[in-house]
MIDO-333644 format. One record per residue (C-alpha): residue in three letters; x, z, y. Coordinates in steps of 0.2 Angstrom, whole numbers, plus 5000, padded with zeros to 4 digits. Layout:
BEGIN
ALAXZY/...
This chain:
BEGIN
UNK526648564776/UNK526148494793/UNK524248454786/UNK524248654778/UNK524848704797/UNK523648614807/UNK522048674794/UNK522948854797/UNK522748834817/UNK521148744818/UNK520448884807/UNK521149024818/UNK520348914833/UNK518648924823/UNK518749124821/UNK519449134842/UNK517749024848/UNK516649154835/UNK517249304842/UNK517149244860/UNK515449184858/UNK514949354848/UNK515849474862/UNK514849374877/UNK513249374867/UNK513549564865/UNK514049594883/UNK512249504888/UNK511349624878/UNK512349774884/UNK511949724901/UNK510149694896/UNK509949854892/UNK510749934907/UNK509549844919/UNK507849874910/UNK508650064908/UNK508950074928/UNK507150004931/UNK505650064920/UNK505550254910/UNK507350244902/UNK508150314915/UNK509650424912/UNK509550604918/UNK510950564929/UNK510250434937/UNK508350524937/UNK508950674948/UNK510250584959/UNK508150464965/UNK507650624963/UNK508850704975/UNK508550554989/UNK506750574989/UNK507050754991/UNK507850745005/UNK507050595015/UNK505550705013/UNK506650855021/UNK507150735036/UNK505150705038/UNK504650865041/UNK506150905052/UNK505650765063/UNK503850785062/UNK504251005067/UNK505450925079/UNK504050835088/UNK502750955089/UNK504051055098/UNK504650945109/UNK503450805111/UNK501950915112/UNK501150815098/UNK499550875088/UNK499250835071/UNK498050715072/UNK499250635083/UNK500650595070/UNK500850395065/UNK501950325051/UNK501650145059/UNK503350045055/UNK504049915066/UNK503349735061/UNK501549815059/UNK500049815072/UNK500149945082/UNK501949965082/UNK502449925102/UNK500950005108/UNK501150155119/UNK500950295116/UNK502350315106/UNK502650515107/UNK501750525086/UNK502350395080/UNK503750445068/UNK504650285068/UNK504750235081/UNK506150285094/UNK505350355107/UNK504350445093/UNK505150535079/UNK506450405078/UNK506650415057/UNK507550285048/UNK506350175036/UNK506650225020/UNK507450085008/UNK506750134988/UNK507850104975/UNK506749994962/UNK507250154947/UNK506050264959/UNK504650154954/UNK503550184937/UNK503550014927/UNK502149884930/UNK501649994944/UNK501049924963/UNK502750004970/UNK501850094985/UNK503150184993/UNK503050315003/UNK501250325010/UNK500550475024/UNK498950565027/UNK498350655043/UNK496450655037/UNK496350785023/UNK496450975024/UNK497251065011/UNK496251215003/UNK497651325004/UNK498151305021/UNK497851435034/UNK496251335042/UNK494951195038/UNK495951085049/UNK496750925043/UNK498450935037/UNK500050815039/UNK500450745021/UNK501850625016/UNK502050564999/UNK503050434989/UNK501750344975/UNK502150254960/UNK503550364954/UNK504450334938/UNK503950474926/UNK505950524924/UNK506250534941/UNK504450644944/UNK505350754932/UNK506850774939/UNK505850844956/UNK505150974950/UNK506351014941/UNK507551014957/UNK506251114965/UNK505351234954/UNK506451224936/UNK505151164929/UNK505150974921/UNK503050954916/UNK501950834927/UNK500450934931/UNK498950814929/UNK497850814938/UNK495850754944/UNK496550684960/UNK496450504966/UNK497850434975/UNK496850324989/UNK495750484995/UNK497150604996/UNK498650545000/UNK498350375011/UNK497850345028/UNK496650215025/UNK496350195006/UNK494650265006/UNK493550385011/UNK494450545014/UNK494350705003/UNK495050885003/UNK496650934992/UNK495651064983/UNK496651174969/UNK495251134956/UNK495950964955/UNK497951034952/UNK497951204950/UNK499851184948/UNK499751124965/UNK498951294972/UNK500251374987/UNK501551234985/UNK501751115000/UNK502850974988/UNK502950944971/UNK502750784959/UNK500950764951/UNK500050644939/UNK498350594946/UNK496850554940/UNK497450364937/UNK498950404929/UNK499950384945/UNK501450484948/UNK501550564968/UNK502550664976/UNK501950744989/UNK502450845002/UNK501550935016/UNK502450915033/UNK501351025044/UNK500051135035/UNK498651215046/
C-alpha cells in the first residue's frame, strides 16, 4: 500500500512539473508576441491611434510655439532652428528661433515611443525643414515644415484617419532627404505632382518615393 501511494504521489509530481513547465513556456510566447505586436506592423488599432494621437499633438504644440514666436519674438522663417541641447550650436546666441531652446520657443524634446517606428527602419524622428517652399502656399518663399519619418504603417494610418477619415497612405514620388530635412541633400519644392493627395493640406502621413512613411506638417506656410 505504501509503494502503490508513493508511485501515486510521485506521478502526480510528474504531471505538476509538466504543467508548470508547459504554462511558463506558454506565458514566454504570449509575451513574445505582445512585444513584437507593440514594435513592427502588428500593432493593435488601439494602440495605432492612441501614437497616432501623441504625434498629433506634439505636432499641434509645434506650431503653437513656432506662431507664438513670430508674434512675440519677431522671428522670420528662415530664422527658425530645431537645434536640441547637446548639439552644435545649441548655447550659441541668438536664441530667439530656436525652438528648443528656453529663451526660444522653449518646447519639450519629444520622447518616441519605439511602436511609432516602421520595422527595420533608421528611426529618424521627428526631423524640420525651412529650406523648401510648398507649391500651394500663398508665395515662392520657403516654408516651415516639421515632420516625424520612419513611421509604422499602422500608426500612418491611424493619422489620417484622425484627421481626414481616410486610412490609405498616399504614395507618393517624393524623397525624404530633399523635402523634409534640414541638411539631407540638396533642397527641392513640395510640388503636388509628386502627392497630389497632399494638394492644400498642411499635415498628413505620406509614403515616399523610398517607401518611407512621413508625417508631415507645415508649421508656417507662406
Amino acid at each position: 500500500m505504501k509503494i502503490a501511494h508513493i508511485r501515486q504521489a510521485g506521478s502526480i509530481l510528474i504531471y505538476v512539473l509538466m504543467a508548470v513547465a508547459l504554462f511558463s513556456a506558454l506565458t514566454f510566447m504570449v509575451s513574445r508576441q505582445m512585444n513584437s505586436g507593440s514594435l513592427g506592423g502588428t500593432l493593435t488599432t488601439e494602440k495605432a491611434k492612441l501614437r497616432s494621437q501623441e504625434l498629433i499633438t506634439y505636432a499641434t504644440a509645434a506650431k503653437s510655439t513656432v506662431e507664438q514666436q513670430r508674434t512675440m519674438l519677431n522671428v522670420l522663417p528662415n530664422e527658425f532652428n530645431f537645434v536640441k541641447q547637446g548639439e552644435a550650436g545649441y548655447d550659441t546666441a541668438p536664441h530667439n528661433g530656436k525652438v528648443y531652446h528656453p529663451a526660444g520657443g522653449g518646447l519639450n524634446v519629444f520622447v518616441p515611443s519605439p511602436e511609432m517606428f516602421a520595422d527595420g527602419s533608421a528611426a529618424r524622428g521627428w526631423v524640420s525643414q525651412v529650406g523648401t517652399n510648398v507649391e500651394w502656399s500663398s508665395t515662392t518663399g520657403s516654408d516651415v515644415i516639421f515632420s516625424f519619418v520612419d513611421v509604422n504603417d499602422a500608426v500612418c494610418s491611424a493619422i489620417n484617419e484622425r484627421m481626414y477619415k481616410e486610412t490609405a497612405i498616399p504614395v507618393t514620388t517624393i524623397t525624404p532627404a530633399t523635402v523634409f530635412i534640414n541638411g539631407g541633400g540638396d533642397d527641392v519644392d513640395f510640388e503636388v505632382a509628386d502627392c497630389t493627395a497632399c494638394n492644400g493640406r498642411n499635415a498628413m502621413c505620406i509614403e515616399t518615393a523610398s517607401g518611407v512613411n512621413v508625417f508631415y506638417n507645415i508649421l508656417i506656410s507662406r
